[in-house]
C-alpha positions in Angstrom: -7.8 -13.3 -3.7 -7.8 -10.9 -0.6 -8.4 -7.4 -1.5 -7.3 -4.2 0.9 -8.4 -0.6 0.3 -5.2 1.4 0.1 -6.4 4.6 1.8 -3.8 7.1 0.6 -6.5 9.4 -1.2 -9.0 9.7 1.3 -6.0 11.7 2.1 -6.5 14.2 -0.8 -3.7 12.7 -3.0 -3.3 14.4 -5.9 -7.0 16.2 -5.7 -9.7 17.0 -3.1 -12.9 14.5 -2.0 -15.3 15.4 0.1 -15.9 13.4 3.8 -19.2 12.3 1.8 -17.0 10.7 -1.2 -14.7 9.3 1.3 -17.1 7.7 3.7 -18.7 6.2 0.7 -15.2 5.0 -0.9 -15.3 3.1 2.0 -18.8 1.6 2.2 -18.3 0.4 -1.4 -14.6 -1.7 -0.4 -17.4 -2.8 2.8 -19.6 -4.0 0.2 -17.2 -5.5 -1.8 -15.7 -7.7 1.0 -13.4 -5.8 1.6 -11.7 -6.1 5.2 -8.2 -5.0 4.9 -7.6 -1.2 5.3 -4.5 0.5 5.1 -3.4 4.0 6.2 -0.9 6.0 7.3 -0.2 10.1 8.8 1.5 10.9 5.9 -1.5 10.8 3.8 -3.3 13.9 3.7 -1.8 14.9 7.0 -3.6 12.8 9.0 -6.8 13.4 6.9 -7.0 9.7 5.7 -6.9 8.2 9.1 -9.6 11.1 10.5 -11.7 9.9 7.6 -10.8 6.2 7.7 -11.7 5.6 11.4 -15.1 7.6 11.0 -15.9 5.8 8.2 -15.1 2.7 9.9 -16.8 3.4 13.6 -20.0 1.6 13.4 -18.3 -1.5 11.8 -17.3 -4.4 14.3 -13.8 -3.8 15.2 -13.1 -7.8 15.5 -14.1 -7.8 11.1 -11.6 -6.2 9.9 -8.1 -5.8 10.0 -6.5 -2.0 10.2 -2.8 -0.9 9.3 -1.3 2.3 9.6 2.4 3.4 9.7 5.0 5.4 12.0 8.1 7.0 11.3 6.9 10.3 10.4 5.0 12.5 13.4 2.8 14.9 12.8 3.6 18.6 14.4 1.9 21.3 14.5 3.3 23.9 11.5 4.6 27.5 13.3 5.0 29.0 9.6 2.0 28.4 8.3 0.3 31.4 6.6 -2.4 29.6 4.8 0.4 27.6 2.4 -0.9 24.0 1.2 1.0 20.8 1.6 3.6 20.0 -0.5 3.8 16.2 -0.5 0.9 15.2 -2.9 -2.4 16.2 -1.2 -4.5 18.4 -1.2 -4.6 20.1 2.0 -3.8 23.0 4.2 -0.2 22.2 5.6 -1.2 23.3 8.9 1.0 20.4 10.3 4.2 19.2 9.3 5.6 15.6 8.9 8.6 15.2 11.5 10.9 11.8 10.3 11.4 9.8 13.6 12.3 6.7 13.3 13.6 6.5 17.4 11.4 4.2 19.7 9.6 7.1 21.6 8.8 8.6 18.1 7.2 5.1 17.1 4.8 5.2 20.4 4.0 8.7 20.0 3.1 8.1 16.5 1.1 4.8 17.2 -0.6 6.9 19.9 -1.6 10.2 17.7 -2.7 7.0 14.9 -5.4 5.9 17.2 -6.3 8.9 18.4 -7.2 10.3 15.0 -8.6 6.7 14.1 -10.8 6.8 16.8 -9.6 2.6 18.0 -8.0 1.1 20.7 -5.7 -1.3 18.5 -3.7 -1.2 14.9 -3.7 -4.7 13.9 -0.4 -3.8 11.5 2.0 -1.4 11.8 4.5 -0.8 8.7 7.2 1.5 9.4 7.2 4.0 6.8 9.8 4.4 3.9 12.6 3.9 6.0 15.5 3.5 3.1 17.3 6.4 4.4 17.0 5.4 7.9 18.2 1.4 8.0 20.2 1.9 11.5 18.0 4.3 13.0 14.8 1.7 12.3 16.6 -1.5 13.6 17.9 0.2 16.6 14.0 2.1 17.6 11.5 1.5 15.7 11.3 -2.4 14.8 12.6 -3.1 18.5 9.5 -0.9 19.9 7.0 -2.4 17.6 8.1 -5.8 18.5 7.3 -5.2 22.0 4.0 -4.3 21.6 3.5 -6.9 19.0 5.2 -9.6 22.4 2.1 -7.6 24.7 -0.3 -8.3 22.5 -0.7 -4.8 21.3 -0.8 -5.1 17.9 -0.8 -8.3 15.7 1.7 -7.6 13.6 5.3 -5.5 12.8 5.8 -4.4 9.2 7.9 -2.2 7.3 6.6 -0.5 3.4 8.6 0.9 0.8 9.4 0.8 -2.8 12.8 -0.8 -2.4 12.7 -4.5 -2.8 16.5 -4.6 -1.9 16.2 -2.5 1.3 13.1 -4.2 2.3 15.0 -7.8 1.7 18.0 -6.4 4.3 15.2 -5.4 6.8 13.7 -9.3 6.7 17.1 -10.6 7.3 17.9 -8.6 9.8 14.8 -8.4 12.2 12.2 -10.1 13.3 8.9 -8.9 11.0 5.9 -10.6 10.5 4.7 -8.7 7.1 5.9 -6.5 4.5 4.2 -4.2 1.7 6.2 -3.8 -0.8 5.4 -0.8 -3.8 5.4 -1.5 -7.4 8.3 -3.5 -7.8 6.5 -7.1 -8.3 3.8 -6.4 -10.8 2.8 -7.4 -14.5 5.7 -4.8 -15.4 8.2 -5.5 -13.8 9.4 -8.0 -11.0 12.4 -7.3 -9.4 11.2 -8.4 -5.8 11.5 -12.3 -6.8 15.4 -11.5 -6.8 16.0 -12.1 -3.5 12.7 -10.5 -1.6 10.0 -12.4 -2.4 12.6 -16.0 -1.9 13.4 -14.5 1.8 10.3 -13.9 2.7 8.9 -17.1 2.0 11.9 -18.9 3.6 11.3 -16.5 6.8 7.7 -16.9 7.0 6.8 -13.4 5.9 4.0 -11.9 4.6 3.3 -9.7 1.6 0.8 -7.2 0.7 1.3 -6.5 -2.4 0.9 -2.7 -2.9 1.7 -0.3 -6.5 0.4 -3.4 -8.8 -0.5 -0.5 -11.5 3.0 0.9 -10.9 1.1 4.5 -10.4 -1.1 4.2 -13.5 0.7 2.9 -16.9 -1.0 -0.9 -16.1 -4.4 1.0 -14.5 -6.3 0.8 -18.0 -6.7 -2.0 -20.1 -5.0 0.3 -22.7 -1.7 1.2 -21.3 -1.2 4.2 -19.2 1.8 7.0 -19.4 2.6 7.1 -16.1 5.3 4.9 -14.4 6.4 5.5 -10.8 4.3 9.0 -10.6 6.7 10.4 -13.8 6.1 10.3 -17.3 6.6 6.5 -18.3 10.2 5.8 -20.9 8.8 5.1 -24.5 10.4 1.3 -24.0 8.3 1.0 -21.0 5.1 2.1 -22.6 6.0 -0.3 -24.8 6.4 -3.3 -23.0 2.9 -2.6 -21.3 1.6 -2.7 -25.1 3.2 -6.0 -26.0 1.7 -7.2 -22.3 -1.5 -6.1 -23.0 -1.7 -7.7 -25.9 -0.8 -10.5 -25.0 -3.6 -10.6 -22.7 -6.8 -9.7 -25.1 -5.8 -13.3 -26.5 -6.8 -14.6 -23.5 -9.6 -12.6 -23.3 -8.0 -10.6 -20.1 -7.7 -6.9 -19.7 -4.5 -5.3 -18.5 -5.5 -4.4 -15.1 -7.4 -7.3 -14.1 -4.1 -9.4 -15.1 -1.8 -6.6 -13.0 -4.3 -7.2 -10.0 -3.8 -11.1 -10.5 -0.5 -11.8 -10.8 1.1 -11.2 -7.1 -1.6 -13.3 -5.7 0.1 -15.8 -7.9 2.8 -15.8 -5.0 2.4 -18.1 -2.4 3.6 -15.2 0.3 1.6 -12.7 -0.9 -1.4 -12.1 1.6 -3.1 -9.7 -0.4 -3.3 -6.8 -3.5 -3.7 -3.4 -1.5 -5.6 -1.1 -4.5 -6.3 2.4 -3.7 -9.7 4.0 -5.1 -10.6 8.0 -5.6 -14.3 7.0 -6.2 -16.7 4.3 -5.4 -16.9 3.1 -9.4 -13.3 2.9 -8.6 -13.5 0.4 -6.3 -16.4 -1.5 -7.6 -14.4 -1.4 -10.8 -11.2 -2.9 -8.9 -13.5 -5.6 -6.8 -14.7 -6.9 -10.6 -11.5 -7.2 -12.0 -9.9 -9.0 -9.0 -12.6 -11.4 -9.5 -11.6 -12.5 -12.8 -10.2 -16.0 -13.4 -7.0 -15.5 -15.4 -5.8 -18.9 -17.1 -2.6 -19.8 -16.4 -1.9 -20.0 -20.0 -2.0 -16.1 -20.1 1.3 -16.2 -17.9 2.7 -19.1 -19.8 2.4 -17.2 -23.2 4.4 -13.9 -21.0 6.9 -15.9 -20.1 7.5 -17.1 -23.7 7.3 -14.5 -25.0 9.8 -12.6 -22.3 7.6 -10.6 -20.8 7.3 -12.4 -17.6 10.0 -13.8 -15.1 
């Protein structure tokens, strides 16, 4: 299974790390095997790319493959009076995050991405929760990103979200080479082999497979509370009991089958896990490495817990 390092907190999600803790999140995933990092601006404000691309300098460029994101710029904030950011992290909000989902917003984001990342490529660019912006996207930003991807700019167009539907209508309407689609094909719950997953493999696109935890209830081999970054539904909590049992007969904890089953996909290119510590990602390399038996998915499906 291919493994990426989801780099949303060494943006500060949810709590502070130090450049120390970050730079070592990131030796660890290096250690690991590890080779697929994704970022983006919004996370921490540009703070995850700052730390990813120092982090990453001394590493041959040609080793490892780097994705960020565009649609929203970074400008500087006029207001700010010491206020902290208000989207999850846990930084100053010195900046603010500008939605721009036009062609000139796309190259001035992919410019300010390097910049901050210190390199002179992105292998991937995903355009960035674009739901509410469909037209605006397939008009600017896919069209921009293509040409650079035709110049040999970057190696591939993308677009991520949580929206399996939406992401499905951007396939079928442009011209992308990968997708990373959020917590709606995991152990939970698999609403992405409606129609997403199918497209993509008649299409020739790839997946990274990103949310496999679906923010935490599937992170623990007993079952979390937390369900799409809210308090998980009793019926939910639920299910991802009956799962997990199912699971210990087969000798497999919870997350370790969560982390297995989109690799099942023949489209998906890899499991993107983020980490807030290095025991974090050690603890995900391990459990990616486990062999699950294809029994274990057998008994789900019997047992209608699986499609």
């Amino acid at each position: 299974m291919r493994l990426g390092l989801g780099c949303a907190q060494l943006g500060n999600l949810y709590r502070a790390m130090t450049d120390e803790t970050a730079a070592a999140i990131v030796d660890a995933a290096w250690a690991a095997g590890i080779r697929y990092f994704d970022t983006a601006p919004h996370y921490g404000l540009g703070l995850s790319e700052l730390r990813l691309g120092a982090a990453l300098r001394d590493r041959p460029r040609d080793e490892y493959v780097l994705s960020t994101k565009v649609g929203r710029l970074l400008a500087e904030n006029p207001a700010f009076v010491g206020q902290r950011d208000n989207s999850g992290f846990e930084v100053p909000a010195t900046l603010v995050r500008r939605n721009d989902y036009s062609r000139d917003g796309v190259l001035r984001s992919l410019e300010s991405s390097m910049a901050r990342l210190g390199v002179d490529r992105i292998d991937i660019a995903f355009v960035h929760d674009a739901e509410d912006y469909v037209e605006e996207t397939l008009a600017g930003a896919i069209p921009a990103l293509i040409e650079l991807r035709d110049q040999g700019v970057l190696r591939g167009v993308g677009l991520g979200m949580n929206f399996d539907r939406i992401l499905a209508e951007f396939v079928r309407r442009s011209d992308v080479d990968t997708i990373m689609v959020a917590g709606r094909y995991t152990l939970l719950e698999q609403p992405a082999l409606d129609e997403l997953l199918p497209l993509c493999e008649e299409r020739g696109v790839r997946v990274m497979a990103a949310g496999v935890f679906n923010s935490g209830i599937l992170a623990t081999p007993a079952p979390g509370t937390t369900y799409d970054y809210r308090e998980a539904p009793a019926e939910l909590v639920e299910r991802a009991r009956r799962i997990a049992d199912v699971c210990a007969r087969f000798g497999v904890e919870l997350p370790a089958a969560a982390i297995a089953l989109p690799a099942t996909h023949p489209v998906v290119e890899a499991v993107v896990l983020g980490a807030s510590s290095v025991r974090q990602v050690e603890s995900n390399a391990a459990r990616a490495a486990v062999e699950v038996p294809p029994q274990l998915w057998e008994a789900l499906r019997a047992e209608g817990l699986l499609r």
